[in-house]
C-alpha positions as CSV (number, residue, x, y, z in Angstrom):
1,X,0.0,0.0,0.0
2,X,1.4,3.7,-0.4
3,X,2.8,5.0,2.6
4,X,0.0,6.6,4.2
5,X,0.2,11.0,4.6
6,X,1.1,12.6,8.1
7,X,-1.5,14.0,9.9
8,X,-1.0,17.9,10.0
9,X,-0.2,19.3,13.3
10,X,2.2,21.5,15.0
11,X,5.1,18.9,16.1
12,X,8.4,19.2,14.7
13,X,9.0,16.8,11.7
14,X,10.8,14.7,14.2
15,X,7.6,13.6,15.5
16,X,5.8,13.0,12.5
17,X,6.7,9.4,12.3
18,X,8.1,6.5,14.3
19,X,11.3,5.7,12.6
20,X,12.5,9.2,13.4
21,X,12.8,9.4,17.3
22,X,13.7,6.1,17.5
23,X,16.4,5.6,14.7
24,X,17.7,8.7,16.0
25,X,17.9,7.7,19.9
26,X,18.8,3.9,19.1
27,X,21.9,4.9,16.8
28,X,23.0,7.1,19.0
29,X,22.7,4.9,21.8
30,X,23.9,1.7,20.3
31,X,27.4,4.3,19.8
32,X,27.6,5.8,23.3
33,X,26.2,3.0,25.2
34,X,29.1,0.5,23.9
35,X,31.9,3.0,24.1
36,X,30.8,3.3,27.7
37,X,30.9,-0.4,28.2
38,X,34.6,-0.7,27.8
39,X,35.6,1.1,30.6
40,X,33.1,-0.5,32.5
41,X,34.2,-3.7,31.5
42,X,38.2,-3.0,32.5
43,X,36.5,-1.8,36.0
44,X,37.9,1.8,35.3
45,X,34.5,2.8,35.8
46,X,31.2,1.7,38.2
47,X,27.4,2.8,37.1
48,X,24.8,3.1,40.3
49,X,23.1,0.0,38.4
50,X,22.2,-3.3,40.0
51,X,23.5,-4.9,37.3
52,X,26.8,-6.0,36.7
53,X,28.5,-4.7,33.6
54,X,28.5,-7.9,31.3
55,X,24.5,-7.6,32.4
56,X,24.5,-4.1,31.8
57,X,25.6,-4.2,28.5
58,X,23.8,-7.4,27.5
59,X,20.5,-5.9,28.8
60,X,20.4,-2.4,27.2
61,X,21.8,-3.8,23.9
62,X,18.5,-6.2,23.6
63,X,15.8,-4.4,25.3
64,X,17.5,-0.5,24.6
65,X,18.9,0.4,21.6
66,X,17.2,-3.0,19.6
67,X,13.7,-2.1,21.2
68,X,14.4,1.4,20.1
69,X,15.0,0.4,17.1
70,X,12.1,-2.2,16.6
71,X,9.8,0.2,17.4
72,X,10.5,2.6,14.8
73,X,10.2,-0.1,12.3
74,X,7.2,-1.4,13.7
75,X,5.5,2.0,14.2
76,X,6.4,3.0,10.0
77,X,5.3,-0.5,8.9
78,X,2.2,-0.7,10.7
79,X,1.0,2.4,8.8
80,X,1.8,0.5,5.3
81,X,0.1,-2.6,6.7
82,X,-3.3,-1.0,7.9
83,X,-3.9,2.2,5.4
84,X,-4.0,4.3,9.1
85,X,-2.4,7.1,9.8
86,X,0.7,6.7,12.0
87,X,1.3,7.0,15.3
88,X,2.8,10.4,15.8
89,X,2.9,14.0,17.7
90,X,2.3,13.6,21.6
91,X,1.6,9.8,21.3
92,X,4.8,9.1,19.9
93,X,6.4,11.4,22.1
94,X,4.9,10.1,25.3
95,X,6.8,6.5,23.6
96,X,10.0,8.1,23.3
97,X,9.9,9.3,26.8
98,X,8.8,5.9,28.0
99,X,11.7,4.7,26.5
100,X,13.8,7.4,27.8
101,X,13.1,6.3,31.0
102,X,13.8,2.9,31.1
103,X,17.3,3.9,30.3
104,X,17.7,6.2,33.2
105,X,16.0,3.7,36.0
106,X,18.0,1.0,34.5
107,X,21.4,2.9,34.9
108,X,20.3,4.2,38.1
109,X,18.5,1.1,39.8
110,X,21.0,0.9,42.4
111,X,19.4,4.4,43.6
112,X,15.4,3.6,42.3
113,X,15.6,0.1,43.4
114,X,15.2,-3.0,41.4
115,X,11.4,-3.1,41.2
116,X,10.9,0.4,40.5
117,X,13.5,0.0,37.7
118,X,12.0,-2.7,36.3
119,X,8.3,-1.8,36.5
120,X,9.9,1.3,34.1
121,X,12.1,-0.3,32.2
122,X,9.0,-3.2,31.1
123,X,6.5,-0.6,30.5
124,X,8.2,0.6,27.5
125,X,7.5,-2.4,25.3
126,X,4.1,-2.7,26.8
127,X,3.4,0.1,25.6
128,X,4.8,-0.5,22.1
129,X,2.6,-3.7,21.9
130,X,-0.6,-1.9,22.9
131,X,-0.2,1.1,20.4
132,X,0.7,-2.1,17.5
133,X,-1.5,-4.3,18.4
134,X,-4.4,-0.9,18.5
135,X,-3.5,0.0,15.0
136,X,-3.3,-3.7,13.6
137,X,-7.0,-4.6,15.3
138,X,-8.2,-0.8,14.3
139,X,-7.1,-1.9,10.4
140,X,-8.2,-5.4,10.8
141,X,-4.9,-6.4,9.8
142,X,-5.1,-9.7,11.5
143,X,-1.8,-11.7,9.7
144,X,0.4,-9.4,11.0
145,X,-0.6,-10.0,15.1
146,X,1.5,-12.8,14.5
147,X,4.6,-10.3,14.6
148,X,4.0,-9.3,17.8
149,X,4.5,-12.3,19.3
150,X,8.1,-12.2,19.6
151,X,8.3,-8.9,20.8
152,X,5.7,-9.6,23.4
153,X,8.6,-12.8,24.3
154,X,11.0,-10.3,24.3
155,X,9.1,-8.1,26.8
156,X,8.7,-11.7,29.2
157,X,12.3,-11.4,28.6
158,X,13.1,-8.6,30.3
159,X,10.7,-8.9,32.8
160,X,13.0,-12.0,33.4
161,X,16.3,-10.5,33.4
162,X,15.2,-7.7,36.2
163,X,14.0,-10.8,38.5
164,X,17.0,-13.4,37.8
165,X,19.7,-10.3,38.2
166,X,17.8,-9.4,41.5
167,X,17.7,-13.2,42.9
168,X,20.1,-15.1,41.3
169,X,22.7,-12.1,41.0
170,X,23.1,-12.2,37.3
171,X,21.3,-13.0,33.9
172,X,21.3,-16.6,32.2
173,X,18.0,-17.8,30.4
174,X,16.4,-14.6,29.9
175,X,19.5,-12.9,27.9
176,X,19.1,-16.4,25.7
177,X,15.2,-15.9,25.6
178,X,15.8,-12.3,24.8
179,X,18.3,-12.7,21.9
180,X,16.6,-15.7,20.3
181,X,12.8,-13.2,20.3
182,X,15.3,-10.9,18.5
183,X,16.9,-13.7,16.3
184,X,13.3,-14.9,15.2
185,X,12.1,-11.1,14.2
186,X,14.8,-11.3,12.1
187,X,13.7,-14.3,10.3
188,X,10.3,-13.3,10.2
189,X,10.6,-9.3,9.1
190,X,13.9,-10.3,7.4
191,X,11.7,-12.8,5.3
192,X,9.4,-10.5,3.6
193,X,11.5,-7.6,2.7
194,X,14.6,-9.0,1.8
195,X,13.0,-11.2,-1.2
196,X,10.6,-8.6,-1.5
197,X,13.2,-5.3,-2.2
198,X,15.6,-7.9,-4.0
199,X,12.8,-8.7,-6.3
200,X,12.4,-5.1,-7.4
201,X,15.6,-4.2,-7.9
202,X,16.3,-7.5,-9.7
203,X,13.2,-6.8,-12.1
204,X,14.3,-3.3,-12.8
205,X,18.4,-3.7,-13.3
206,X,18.7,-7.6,-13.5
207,X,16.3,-9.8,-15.5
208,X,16.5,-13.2,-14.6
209,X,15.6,-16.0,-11.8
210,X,13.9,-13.9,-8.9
211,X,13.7,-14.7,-4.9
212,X,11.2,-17.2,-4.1
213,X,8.7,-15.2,-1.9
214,X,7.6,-16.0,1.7
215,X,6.3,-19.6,1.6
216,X,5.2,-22.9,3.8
217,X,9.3,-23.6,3.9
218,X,9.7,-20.3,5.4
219,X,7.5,-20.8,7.6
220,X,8.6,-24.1,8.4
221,X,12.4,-23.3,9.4
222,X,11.1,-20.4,11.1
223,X,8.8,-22.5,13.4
224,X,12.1,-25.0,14.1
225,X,14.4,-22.6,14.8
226,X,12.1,-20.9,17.4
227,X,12.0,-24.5,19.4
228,X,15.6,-24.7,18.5
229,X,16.5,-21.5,20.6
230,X,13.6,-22.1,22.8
231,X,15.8,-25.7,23.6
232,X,19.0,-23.4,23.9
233,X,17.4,-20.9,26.1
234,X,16.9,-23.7,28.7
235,X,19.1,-26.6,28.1
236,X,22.3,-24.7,26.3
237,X,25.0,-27.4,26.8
238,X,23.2,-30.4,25.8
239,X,23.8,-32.1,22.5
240,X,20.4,-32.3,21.5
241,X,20.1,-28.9,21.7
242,X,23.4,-28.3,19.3
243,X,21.8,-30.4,16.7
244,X,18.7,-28.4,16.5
245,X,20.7,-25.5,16.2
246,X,22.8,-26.6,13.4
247,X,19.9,-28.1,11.5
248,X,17.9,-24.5,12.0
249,X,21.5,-22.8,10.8
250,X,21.0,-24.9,7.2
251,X,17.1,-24.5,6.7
252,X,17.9,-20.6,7.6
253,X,20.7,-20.7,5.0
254,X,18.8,-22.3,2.2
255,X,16.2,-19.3,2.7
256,X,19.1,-17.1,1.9
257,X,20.3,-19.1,-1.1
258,X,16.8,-18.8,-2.1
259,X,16.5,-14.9,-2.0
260,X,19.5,-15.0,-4.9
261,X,21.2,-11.8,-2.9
262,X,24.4,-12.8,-5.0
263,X,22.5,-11.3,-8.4
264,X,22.2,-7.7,-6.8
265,X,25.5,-7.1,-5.5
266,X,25.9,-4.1,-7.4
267,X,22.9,-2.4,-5.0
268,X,24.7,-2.4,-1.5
269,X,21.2,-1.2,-0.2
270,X,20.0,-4.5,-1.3
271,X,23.3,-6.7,-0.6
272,X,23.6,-5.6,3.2
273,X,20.3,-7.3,4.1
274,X,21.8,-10.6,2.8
275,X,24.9,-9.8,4.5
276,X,23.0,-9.7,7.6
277,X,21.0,-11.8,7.3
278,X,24.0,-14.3,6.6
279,X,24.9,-14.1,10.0
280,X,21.9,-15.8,11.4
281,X,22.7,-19.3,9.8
282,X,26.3,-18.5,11.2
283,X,25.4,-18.1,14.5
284,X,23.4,-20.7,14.9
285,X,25.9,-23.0,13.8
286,X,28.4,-21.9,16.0
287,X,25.9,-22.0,19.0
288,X,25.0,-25.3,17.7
289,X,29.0,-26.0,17.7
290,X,29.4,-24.7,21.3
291,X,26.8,-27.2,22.7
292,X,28.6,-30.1,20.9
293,X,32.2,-29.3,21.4
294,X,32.3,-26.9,24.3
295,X,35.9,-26.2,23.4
296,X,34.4,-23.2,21.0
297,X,34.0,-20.5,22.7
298,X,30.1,-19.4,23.0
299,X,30.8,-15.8,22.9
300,X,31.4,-16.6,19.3
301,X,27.6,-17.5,18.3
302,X,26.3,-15.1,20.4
303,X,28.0,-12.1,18.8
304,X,27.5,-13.2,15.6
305,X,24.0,-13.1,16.3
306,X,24.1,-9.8,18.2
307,X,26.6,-7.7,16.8
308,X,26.5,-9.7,13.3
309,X,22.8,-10.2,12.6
310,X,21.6,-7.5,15.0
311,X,23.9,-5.0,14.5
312,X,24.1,-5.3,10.3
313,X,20.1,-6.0,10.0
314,X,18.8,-3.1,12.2
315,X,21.3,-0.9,9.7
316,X,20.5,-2.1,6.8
317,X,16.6,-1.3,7.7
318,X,17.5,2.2,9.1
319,X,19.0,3.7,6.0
320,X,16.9,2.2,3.7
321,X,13.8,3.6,5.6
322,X,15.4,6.9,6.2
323,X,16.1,7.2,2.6
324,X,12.5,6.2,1.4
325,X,10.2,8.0,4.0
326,X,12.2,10.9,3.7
327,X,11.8,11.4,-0.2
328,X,15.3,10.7,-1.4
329,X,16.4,8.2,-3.6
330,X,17.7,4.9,-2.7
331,X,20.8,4.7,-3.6
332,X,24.0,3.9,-0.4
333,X,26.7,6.2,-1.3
334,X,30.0,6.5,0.0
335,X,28.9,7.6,3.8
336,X,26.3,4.7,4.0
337,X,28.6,2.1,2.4
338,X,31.0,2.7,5.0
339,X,28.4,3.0,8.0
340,X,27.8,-0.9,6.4
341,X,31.6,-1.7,6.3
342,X,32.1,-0.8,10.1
343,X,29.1,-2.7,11.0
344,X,30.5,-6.0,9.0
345,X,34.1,-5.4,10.9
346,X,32.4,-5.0,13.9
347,X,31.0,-8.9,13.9
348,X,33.9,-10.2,12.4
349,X,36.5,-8.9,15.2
350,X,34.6,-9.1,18.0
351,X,33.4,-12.6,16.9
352,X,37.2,-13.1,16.6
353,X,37.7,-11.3,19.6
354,X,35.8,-14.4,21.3
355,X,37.9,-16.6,20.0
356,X,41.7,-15.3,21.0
357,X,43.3,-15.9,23.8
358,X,45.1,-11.7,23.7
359,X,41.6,-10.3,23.0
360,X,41.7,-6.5,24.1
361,X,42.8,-5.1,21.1
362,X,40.3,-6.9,19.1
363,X,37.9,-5.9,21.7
364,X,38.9,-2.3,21.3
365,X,38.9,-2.2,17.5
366,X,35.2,-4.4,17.2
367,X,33.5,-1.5,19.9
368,X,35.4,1.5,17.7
369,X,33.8,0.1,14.4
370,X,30.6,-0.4,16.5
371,X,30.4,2.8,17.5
372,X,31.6,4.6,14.3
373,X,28.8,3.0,12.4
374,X,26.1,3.6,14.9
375,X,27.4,7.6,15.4
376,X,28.0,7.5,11.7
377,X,24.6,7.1,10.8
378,X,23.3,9.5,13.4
379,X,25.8,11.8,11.8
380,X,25.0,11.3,8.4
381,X,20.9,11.0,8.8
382,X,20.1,12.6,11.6
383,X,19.4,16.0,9.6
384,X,17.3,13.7,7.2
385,X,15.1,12.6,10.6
386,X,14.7,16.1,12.2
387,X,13.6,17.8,9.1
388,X,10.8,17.3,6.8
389,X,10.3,15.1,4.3
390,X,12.1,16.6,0.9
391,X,8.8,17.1,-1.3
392,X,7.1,18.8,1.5
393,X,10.0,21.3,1.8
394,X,10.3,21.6,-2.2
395,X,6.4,22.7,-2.1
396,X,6.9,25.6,0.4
């Protein structure tokens, strides 16, 4: 459907739609956020958080910059989905403060206390579900509920992180519950648009054999992998679970082979989303490989399905939103190919990072690629996100 118009009000054009708070506040907090966690991490630093810094980081990389992050997707898709308006002016504001706070409390829950903080932090994504789930009801758009389900296991998630870090002293299932509802939006969004926006550009520069569109197969290895991270979340070291994880890593990687990404590698808008989504079948197989022959380290999976997957998909979707809801043409030049370069070296050295026995360095370089991409493409786009769209400034 066309991308619905903005309802006229008296917001600033930041507030006119959901991908611009939130790609905004997410990029710039997946950059600060992780050059912060270094020095936490070498103890030259303390927050006044209940959580310990490996919980820290894991916890506001899942449920703060990705649910930022999310939700601007969620609240520009919905809009396509439905024919409704979007969500925008004090509603979306009143979201962006919600999440906002969740930050703070969570950083501060050593002063709030652990409930408070978590009562906070959790009422951001329940939020986020109620104004989706409004708008998908309000169009009768009923096929796409099913994409709130992971986010509502990724709100169960955190819920479950606040309570094991308060009684237990640290995180264990709910980080895996948390990054496999991530892992699984992946497949699911990653599913439609990346067969979908290869398609057209393949139609239009590349005549040929085109990606085979969502089907009972997808749907299929989507349903497997979800019980083969729900197996990981709870039983991680067992060999079952490995071989579930390596068989989900091959019916993932035959959906890629059948997207044929390798016929539109001249479109690096295009190309990144199968880059990213590459990473998926890889870290599942090397989760899969941790379970089985514990001798590989499982920081290796887990980053390249967090930094990899994560990190290149949420990217990938960010600049090729921005672009197209903003009127400009979708085309990566130079500053957005390199935002997608720093995000590939990223994975790689920090998955090699996991791997080495002298890791600082590797450590050092992964988080200073992070963040360069992350503060890159607040750089780059931010004056795209804070100002109106171009045709609406051209008519003035």
């Amino acid at each position: 459907m066309a991308i619905p118009r903005t309802r006229p009000g008296k917001y600033p054009a930041i507030l006119s739609y959901g991908f611009r708070p939130f790609f905004l506040a997410g990029s710039l907090y997946a950059g600060l956020a992780i050059l912060l966690w270094l020095p936490l991490f070498y103890g030259r630093i303390e927050t006044a958080s209940l959580f310990a810094p490996v919980d820290w980081h894991v916890h506001e990389m899942l449920f703060g910059y990705l649910a930022a992050i999310m939700t601007g997707f969620l609240l520009t898709a919905i809009p396509n989905w439905t024919g409704r308006l979007p969500v925008q002016g004090l509603p979306l504001l009143v979201l962006v403060a919600a999440w906002l706070a969740g930050r703070i409390a969570v950083f501060f829950s050593a002063d709030v206390g652990w409930f408070a903080a978590m009562a906070v932090d959790c009422l951001f994504l329940l939020m986020v579900i109620l104004a989706a789930g409004g708008e998908i009801v309000a169009g009768r758009n009923w096929r796409n509920l099913k994409v709130l389900l992971p986010v509502c296991v990724l709100l169960g998630a955190n819920a479950a992180y606040h309570l094991e870090v308060h009684y237990d002293g640290t995180s264990d299932f709910s980080r895996r519950l948390g990054l496999g509802a991530a892992i699984i939006l992946i497949m699911v969004i990653g599913g439609r648009i990346i067969p979908s926006f290869t398609r057209n550009w393949l139609v239009r520069e590349n005549p040929g054999g085109l990606p085979k569109p969502f089907d009972r197969f997808d749907g299929a290895a989507i349903l497997f992998s979800a019980l083969a991270l729900l197996a990981w979340t709870f039983l991680p070291e067992k060999i079952p679970t490995g071989g579930l994880l390596i068989l989900a890593a091959a019916l993932n990687g035959l959906r890629l082979l059948r997207w044929r990404g390798i016929r539109a590698w001249r479109d690096p808008l295009v190309l990144i989303l199968h880059i990213a989504f590459g990473f998926v079948p890889l870290g599942l197989f090397l989760t899969g490989l941790t379970a089985i022959w514990p001798a590989v380290p499982s920081a290796t999976g887990i980053h390249a399905l967090g930094v990899g997957a994560i990190g290149s998909m949420t990217l990938a979707v960010m600049t090729r939103a921005t672009l197209g809801h903003t009127g400009r043409q979708l085309r990566a030049n130079p500053a957005t190919c390199a935002i997608y370069g720093l995000v590939f070296l990223a994975a790689i050295l920090r998955v090699t990072a996991a791997c080495a026995p002298e890791y600082t360095a590797l450590l050092d370089a992964s988080a200073a690629c992070w963040a360069g991409a992350f503060l890159g493409y607040a750089a780059y786009y931010g004056v795209m996100l804070v100002t109106p769209r171009v045709k609406a400034r051209a008519a003035r």
